[in-house]
C-alpha positions as CSV (number, residue, x, y, z in Angstrom):
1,X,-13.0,87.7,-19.5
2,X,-16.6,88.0,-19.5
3,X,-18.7,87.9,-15.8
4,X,-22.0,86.7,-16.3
5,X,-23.1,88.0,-12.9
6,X,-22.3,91.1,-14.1
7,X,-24.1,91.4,-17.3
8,X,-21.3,91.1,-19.3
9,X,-21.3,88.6,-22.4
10,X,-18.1,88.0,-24.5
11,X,-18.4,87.4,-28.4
12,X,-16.2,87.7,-31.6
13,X,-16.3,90.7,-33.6
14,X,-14.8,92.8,-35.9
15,X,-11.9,89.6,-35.8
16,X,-11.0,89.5,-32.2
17,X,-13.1,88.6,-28.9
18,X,-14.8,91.4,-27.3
19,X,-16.8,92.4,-23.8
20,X,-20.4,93.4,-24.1
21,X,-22.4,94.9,-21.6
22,X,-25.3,96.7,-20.7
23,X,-24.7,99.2,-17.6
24,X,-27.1,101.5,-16.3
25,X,-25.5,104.2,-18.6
26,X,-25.7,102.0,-22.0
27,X,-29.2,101.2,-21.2
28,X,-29.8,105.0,-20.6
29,X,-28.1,105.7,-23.9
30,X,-30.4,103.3,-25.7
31,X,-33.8,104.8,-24.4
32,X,-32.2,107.9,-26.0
33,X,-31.3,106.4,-29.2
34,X,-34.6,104.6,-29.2
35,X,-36.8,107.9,-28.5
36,X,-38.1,105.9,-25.2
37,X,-38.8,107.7,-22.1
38,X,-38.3,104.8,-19.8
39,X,-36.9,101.5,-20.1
40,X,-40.5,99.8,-20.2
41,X,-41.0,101.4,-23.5
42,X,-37.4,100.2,-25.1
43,X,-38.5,96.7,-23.4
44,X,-41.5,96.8,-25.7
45,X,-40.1,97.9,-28.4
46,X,-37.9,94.2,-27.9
47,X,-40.6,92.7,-27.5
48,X,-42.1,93.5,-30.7
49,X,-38.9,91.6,-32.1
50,X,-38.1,93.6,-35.3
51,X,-34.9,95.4,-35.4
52,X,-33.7,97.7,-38.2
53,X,-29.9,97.2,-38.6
54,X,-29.6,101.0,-36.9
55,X,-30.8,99.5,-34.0
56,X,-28.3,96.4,-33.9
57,X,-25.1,99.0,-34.8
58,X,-26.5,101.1,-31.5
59,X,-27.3,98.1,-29.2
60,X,-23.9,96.6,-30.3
61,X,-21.8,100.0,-29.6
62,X,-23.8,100.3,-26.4
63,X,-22.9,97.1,-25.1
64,X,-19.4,97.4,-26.2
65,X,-19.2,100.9,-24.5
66,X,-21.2,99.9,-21.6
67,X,-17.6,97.2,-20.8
68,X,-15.5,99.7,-21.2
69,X,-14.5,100.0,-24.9
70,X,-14.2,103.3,-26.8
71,X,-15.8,103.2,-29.9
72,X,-18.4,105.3,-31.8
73,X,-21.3,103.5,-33.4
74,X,-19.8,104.6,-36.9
75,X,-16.9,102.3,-36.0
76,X,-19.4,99.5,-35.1
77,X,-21.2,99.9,-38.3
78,X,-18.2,99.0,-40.2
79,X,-16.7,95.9,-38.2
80,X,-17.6,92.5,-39.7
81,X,-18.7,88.8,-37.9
82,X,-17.8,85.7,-39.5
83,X,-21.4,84.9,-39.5
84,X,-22.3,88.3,-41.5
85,X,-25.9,89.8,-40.6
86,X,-26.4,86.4,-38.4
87,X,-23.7,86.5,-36.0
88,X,-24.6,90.1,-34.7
89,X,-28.3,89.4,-34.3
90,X,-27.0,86.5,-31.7
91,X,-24.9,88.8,-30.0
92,X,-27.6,91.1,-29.9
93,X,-29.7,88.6,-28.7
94,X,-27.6,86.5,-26.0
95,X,-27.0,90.6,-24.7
96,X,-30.3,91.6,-24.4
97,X,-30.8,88.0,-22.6
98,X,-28.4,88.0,-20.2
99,X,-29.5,91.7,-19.6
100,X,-33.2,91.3,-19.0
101,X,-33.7,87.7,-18.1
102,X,-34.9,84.6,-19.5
103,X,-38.4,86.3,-21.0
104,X,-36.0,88.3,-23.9
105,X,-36.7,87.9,-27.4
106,X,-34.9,84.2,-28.5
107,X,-34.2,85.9,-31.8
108,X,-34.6,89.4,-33.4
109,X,-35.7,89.9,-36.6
110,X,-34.1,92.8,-38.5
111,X,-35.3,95.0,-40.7
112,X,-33.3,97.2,-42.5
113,X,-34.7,100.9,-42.1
C-alpha cells in the first residue's frame, strides 16, 4: 500500500498494482539519465512539458525502483497499461506531482525520440 507522505503513489501496470516512488536515489538516477547536473535542471526540463517515450520508460523504472522493485528499464519498456500511451503519462504525471508539489506539470506531452 502506497504512503502519500512518503512520496509513494500506487498505479496499475503491466496487469497488476504497483508502488512508485521517487527517493533521493531515483531522483539521482534521473539527473543522470537526463544529462542534468542538479535537480533544478531535470525540474526544467518538466517544466518544458514534452517527454519522449525514453523519458517516460526511465521515470517509470525509476519510480518503480525508487519503492523497492527490481526491474531494469528494458523490462518497463515492455509492460503494458490498460490505457496504452495514456495511462503511463498519468502515472508519470500524478509521480512527478506528488514528488515536487502542486506546481508539476498537469500533463506531459510525449514525444517520441
Amino acid at each position: 500500500m502506497s504512503n502519500l507522505h512518503r512520496g509513494e503513489i500506487e498505479a496499475e501496470l503491466g496487469g497488476q498494482m504497483r508502488t512508485f516512488c521517487l527517493t533521493l536515489g531515483a531522483l539521482a538516477e534521473l539527473e543522470h539519465k537526463f544529462a542534468q547536473k542538479d535537480l533544478i535542471g531535470f525540474i526544467e526540463r518538466l517544466e518544458i512539458g514534452r517527454l519522449s517515450a525514453r523519458d517516460l520508460i526511465a521515470i517509470l523504472g525509476c519510480g518503480l525502483r525508487g519503492a523497492g522493485e527490481q526491474i531494469t528499464d528494458e523490462e518497463v519498456g515492455r509492460l503494458s497499461h490498460q490505457d496504452h500511451f495514456l495511462g503511463y503519462v498519468r502515472i508519470v504525471t500524478q509521480l512527478l506531482k506528488i514528488t515536487f508539489g502542486v506546481n508539476a506539470p498537469d500533463s506531459c506531452e510525449a514525444q517520441d525520440e
